[in-house]
C-alpha positions in Angstrom: 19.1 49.8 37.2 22.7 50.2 37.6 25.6 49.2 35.1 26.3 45.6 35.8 22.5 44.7 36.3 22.2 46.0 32.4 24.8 43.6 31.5 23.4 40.6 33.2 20.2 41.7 31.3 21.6 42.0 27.9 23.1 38.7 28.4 20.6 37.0 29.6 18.6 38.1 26.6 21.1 37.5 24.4 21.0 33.8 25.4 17.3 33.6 24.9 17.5 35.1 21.7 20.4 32.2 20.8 18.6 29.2 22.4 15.1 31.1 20.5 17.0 31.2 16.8 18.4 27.5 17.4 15.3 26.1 18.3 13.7 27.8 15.2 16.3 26.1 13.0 16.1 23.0 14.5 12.5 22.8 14.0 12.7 24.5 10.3 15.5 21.1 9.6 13.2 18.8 11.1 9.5 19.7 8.8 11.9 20.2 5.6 13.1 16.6 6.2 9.8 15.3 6.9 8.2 17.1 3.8 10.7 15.3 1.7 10.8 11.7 3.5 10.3 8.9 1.5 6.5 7.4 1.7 5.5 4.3 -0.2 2.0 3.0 -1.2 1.0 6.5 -2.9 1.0 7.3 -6.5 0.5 10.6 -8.3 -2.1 10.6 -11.3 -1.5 14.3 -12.3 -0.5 14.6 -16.3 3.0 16.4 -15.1 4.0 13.6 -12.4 3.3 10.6 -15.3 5.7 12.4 -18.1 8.2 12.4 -16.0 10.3 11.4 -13.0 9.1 7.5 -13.2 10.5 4.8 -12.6 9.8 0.9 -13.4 12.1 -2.3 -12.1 10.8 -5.7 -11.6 11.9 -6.7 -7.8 12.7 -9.9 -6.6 11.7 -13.1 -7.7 9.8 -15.0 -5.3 9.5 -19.2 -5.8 6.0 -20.3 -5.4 6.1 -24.2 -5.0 7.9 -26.8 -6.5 6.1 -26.7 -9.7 9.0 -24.1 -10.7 6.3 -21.1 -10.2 8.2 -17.5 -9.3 6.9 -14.4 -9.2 8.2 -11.0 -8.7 6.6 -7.6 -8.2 7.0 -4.4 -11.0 7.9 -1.4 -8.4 7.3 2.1 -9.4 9.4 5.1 -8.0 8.2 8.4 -8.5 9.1 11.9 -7.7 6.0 14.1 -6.4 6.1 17.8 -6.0 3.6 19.8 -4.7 3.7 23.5 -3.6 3.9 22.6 0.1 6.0 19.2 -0.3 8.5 16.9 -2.0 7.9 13.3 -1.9 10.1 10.3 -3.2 7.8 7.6 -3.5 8.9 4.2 -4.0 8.3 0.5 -3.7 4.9 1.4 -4.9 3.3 -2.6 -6.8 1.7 -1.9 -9.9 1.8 -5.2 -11.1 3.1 -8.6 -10.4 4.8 -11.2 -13.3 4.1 -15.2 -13.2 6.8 -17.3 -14.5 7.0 -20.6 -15.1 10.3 -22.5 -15.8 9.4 -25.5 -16.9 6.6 -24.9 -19.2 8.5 -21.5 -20.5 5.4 -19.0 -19.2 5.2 -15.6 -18.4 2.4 -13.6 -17.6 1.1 -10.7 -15.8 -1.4 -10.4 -13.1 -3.5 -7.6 -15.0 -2.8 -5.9 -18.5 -2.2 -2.9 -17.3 0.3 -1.1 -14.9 -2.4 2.3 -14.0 -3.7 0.5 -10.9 -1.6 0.5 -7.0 -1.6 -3.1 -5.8 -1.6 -1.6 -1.7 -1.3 -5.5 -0.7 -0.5 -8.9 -1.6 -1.8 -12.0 0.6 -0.4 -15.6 0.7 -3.7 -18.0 0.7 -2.8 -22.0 1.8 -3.9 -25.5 0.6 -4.4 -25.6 4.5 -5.0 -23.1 6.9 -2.4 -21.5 9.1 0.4 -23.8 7.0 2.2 -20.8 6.2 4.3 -23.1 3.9 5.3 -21.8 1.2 4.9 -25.2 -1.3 1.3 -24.8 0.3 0.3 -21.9 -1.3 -3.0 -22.1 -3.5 -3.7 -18.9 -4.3 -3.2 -15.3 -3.7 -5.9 -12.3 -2.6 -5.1 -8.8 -4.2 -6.1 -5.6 -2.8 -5.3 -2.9 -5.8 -6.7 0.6 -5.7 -8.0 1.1 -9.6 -9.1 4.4 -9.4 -8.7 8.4 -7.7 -12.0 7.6 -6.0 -11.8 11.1 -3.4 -10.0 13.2 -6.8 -7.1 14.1 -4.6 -4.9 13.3 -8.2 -3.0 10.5 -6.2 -3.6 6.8 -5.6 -3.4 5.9 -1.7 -5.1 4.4 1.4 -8.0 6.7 1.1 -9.2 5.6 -2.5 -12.0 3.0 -2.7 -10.6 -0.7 -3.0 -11.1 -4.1 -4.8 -10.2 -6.9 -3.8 -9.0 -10.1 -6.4 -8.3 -13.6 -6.1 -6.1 -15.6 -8.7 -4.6 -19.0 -8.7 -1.2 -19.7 -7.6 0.2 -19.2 -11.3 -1.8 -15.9 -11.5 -4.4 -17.4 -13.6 -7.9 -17.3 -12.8 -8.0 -13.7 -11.6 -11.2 -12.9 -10.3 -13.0 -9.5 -8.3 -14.8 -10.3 -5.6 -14.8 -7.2 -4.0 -15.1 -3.5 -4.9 -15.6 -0.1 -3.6 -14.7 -0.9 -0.2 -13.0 2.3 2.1 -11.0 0.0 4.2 -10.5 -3.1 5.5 -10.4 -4.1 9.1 -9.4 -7.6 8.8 -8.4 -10.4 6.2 -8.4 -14.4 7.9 -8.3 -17.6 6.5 -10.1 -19.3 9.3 -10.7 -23.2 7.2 -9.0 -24.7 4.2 -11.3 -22.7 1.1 -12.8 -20.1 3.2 -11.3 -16.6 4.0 -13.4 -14.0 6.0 -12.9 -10.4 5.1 -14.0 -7.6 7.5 -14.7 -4.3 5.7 -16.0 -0.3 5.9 -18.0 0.5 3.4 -20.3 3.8 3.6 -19.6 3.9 7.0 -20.9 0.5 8.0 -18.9 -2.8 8.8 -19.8 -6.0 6.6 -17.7 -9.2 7.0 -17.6 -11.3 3.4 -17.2 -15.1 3.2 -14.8 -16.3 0.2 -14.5 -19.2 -1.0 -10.9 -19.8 -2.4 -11.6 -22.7 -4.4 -14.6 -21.1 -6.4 -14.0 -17.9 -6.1 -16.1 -16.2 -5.2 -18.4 -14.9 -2.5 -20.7 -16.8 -0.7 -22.0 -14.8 2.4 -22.1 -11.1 3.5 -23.2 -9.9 6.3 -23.9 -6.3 7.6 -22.5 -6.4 10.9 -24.4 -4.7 13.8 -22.9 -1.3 15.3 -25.2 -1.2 18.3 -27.2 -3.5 20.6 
């Protein structure tokens, strides 16, 4: 190998090397960034996370109907660190707050802030109004417990599911334990069908919005 053929080779691994080390960083930027990305619907439960770095604001007041009903959600931020990552987790329902102008009334959905409300649904007087003067109640979905003991509260903790009246009064379970839910439809007027995993088997559940409570469940069939 003469002279200048050394050269070319040095340079030319001098350039892998560069494009090698810039890549690395790149890619180094890129899982530190995603390791401290902002995530929402997950609470920590470990003694260390509760003391500190929390945070609680009420959000925005939504109006209900015309009966001057509002309510607004109480968000929780929170810091978690872990050995391997950094979360800021925020936007994360722990309880909601009814308030009524006329009559002077405020009240919260439950008595306690430890549970994760993962969603809120809007249930109608009539089905598929999507109005929001129509509104006759609402269905909860709130994680209670660290079901899988992984010290946080998030999708893969066992769920309930609630019903209340439009005020938040009335708050009833009529659903627990479930590992996820496949669908939520308010198909008539009173009636809601809920499609659910539980134990590794789908069941679809029959509310009835204006008792409720269930009426039906069904264990729905996985083969022919």
């Amino acid at each position: 190998m003469n002279k200048f053929d050394k050269f070319l080779w040095r340079i030319n691994g001098f350039i892998i090397l560069s494009v090698g080390i810039s890549a690395l960083i790149a890619v180094t930027f890129i899982f530190l960034d995603f390791q401290k990305r902002d995530v929402q619907n997950i609470v920590s439960i470990k003694k260390e996370d509760i003391k500190s770095n929390i945070e609680l604001e009420i959000g925005y007041f939504q109006k209900i109907n015309s009966n001057a009903d509002f309510l607004a959600p109480l968000y929780l931020t929170q810091n978690i660190d872990r050995s391997y990552y950094s979360k800021n987790s925020s936007n994360n329902i722990k309880n909601y707050l009814f308030v009524n102008l006329n009559r002077n009334i405020q009240k919260w959905l439950f008595n306690t802030n430890e549970y994760l409300i993962f969603e809120k649904r809007d249930i109608y007087k009539v089905a598929n109004s999507h109005r929001a003067e129509e509104i006759s109640n609402f269905l909860f979905t709130v994680i209670r417990a660290d079901s899988n003991g992984d010290e946080v509260l998030n999708y893969q903790d066992r769920k309930d599911i609630y019903i209340s009246e439009v005020d938040g009064s009335n708050l009833t379970l009529v659903l627990k334990d479930i590992d996820k839910i496949v669908s939520i439809s308010q198909y008539e007027n009173n009636l809601i069908a809920i499609f659910y995993e539980k134990d590794s088997k789908i069941y679809s559940s029959k509310i009835n919005t204006f008792l409720r409570k269930e009426i039906e469940n069904l264990k729905i069939k996985d083969t022919l």
